[in-house]
Structures are given as structure tokens and as C-alpha cells.
C-alpha positions in Angstrom: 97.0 93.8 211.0 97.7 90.2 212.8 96.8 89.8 216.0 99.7 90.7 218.3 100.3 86.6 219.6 101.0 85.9 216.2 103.3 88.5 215.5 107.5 87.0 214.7 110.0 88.8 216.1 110.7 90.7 213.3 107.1 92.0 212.6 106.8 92.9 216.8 110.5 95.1 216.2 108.6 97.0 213.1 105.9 97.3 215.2 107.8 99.3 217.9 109.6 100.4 215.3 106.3 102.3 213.8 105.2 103.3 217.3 107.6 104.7 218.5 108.0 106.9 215.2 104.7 107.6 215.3 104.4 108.5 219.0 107.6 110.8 218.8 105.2 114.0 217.6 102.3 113.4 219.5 99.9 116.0 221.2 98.7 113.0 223.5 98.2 109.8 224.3 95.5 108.2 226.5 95.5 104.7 228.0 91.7 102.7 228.7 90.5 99.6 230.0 88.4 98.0 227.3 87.9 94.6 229.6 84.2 93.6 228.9 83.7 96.0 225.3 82.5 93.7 222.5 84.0 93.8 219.2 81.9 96.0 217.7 81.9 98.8 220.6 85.8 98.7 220.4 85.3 99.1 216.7 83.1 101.9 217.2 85.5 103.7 219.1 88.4 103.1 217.0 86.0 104.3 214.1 85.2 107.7 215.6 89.1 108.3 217.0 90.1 107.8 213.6 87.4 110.1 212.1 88.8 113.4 214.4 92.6 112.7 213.1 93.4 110.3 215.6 94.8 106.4 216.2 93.2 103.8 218.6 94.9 100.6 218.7 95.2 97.7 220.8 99.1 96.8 221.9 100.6 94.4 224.0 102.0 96.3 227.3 105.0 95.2 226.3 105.2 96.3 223.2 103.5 99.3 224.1 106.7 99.9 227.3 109.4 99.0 224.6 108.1 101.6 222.5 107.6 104.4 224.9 110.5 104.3 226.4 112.0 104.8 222.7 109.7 107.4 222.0 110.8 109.3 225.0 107.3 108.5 227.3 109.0 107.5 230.5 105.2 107.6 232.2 103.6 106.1 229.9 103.6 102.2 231.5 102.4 103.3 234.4 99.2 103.2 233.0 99.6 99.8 231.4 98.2 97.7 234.2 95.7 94.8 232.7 94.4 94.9 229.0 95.2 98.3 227.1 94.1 100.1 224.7 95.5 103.6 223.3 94.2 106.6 221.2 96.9 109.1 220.7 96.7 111.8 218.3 99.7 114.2 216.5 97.3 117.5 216.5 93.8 118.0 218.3 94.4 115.8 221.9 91.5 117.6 223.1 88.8 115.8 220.5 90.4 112.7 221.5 89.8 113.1 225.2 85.9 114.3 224.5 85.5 110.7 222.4 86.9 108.8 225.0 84.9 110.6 227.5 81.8 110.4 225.1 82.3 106.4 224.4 83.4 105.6 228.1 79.8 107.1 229.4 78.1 105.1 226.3 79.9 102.1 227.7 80.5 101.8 230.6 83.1 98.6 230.7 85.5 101.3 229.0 87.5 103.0 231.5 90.5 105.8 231.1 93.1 104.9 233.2 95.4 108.2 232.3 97.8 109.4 229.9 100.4 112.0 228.4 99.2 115.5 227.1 101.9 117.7 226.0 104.7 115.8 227.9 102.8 115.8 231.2 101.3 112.8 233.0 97.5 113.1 233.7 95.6 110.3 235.7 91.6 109.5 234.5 90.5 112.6 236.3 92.7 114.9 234.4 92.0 113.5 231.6 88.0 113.7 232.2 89.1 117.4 233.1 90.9 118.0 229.6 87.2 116.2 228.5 85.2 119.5 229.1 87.6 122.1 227.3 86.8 123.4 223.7 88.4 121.5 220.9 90.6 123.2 218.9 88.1 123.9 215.9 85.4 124.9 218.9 88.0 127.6 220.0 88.9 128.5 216.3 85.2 129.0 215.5 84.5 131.6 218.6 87.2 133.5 217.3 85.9 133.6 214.7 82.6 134.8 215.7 84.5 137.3 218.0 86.5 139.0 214.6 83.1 138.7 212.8 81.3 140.6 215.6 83.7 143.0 216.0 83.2 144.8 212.3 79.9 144.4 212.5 79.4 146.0 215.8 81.3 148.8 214.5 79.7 148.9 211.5 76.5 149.5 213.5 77.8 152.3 215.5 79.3 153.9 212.5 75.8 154.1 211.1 74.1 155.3 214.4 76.5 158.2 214.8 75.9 159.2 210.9 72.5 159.0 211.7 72.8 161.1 214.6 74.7 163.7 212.8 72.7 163.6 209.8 69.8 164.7 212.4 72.1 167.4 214.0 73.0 168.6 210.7 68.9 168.4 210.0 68.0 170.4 212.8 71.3 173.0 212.5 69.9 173.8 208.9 65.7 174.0 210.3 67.6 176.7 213.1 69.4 178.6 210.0 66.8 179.0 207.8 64.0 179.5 210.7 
């Protein structure tokens, strides 16, 4: 994509255009400072957002308020003081919010400034709270492991209370025939 400056009048309305259709079904969306990441850090990030599912793009603020307000995030620009960056994604916001807390401890010139989960406004420290939940496949996966316990624990009692009658039946049959 062209840098932003560059971008005519027409390309900056498709631009708001595609955010604001894109931000319409969002789980979240988190606002950073990037002031003082180097190219390749930024690119770092953006890589690892975009391998959980998720977007992380650099927007003008204005751009970024025209579109929000379209897309229905009336808190949104309050987090759009100085140079912005966002990662937003449609399913898993909580992944998103572990990356950015990840990468902002990595580097430390990247700073969450807040965001939107779910239609609610959370400053950096509710966003750094949302950090240290379980993910949605983290959650899925103890479940998991709590339905696969669950047979097998019964399983196991199952076989201890044959075994237990098989002994009662055992000694019943020693107490007949003695």
C-alpha cells in the first residue's frame, strides 16, 4: 500500500471506505504508540498480529476518526493522540492483546494507549488486564482436557468397583463352598 501522504482523495475515501467495513464486525481494536520502533520491529509486530487472524496497520488519525465514527466507534479518537498505530481483530481480541503486550515488553518505545473490546472503551491498563486471560484456543483446549478427564476418570472408577466386586464375589463363593 502507498504511504498515507501520497494517498488522492479518492484512494483516502476507499481507504475509510475499507475501514470502516472492516471495523464494523470487530471483536476489538487496540491503539499504540510506535514513536521510536524501527522498521523492522513494526514489521515484526505487524507480522505476528497477522499470524493469530489479526490486522496491524498504520493510519493517519484522521483517517482513522473518519472511519470510526462510520463504523460506529465513537471512543475510538480518543486514543489517537500523536503517531498511531492499530491491530484490531474480527474473532480472538484476546491473542491480539497478549501480542501487543508480548512486543510492547520486547520493545519498549511501543506503548498501548487503549482501545475497544466488545463495544467497551478500555484504557492501557485494561488492556494489559485483557493481556493475562486465556485465549480463546487456551480456553477451548482445557475444556477439552476437562471432557477428556471426565470419561477417563470414570472409566477408572468403573474398573475399581468391578474389581471390588469381582473380590466380593471371590470371597462370597470361598464362604459358600468353605
Amino acid at each position: 500500500m502507498k504511504g498515507e501522504r501520497n494517498l488522492k482523495k479518492q484512494e483516502k475515501i476507499d481507504l475509510v471506505q475499507s475501514l470502516k467495513k472492516d471495523w464494523e464486525r470487530l471483536a476489538g481494536i487496540v491503539a499504540v504508540d510506535f514513536t521510536g520502533l524501527k522498521v523492522d520491529e513494526i514489521t515484526e509486530v505487524r507480522q505476528r498480529i497477522k499470524q493469530s487472524g489479526g490486522n496491524f496497520q498504520v493510519i493517519k488519525n484522521t483517517l482513522i476518526k473518519i472511519a470510526a465514527q462510520e463504523a460506529g466507534l465513537k471512543d475510538l479518537p480518543e486514543f489517537l493522540e500523536g503517531p498511531t498505530a492499530l491491530g484490531w481483530h474480527h474473532n480472538e481480541i484476546v491473542s491480539l492483546v497478549k501480542i501487543l503486550a508480548e512486543m510492547s515488553k520486547k520493545y519498549e518505545h511501543l506503548k498501548i494507549k487503549g482501545g475497544i473490546v466488545e463495544g467497551s472503551k478500555l484504557d492501557a491498563a485494561g488492556i494489559a488486564e485483557l493481556s493475562r486471560l486465556p485465549s480463546r484456543q487456551e480456553l477451548l483446549a482445557q475444556f477439552a482436557g476437562g471432557l477428556a478427564s471426565g470419561p477417563r476418570q470414570m472409566l477408572m472408577l468403573m474398573k475399581a468397583l468391578s474389581q471390588k466386586m469381582a473380590g466380593l464375589l471371590d470371597a462370597l463363593k470361598n464362604k459358600k463352598s468353605a
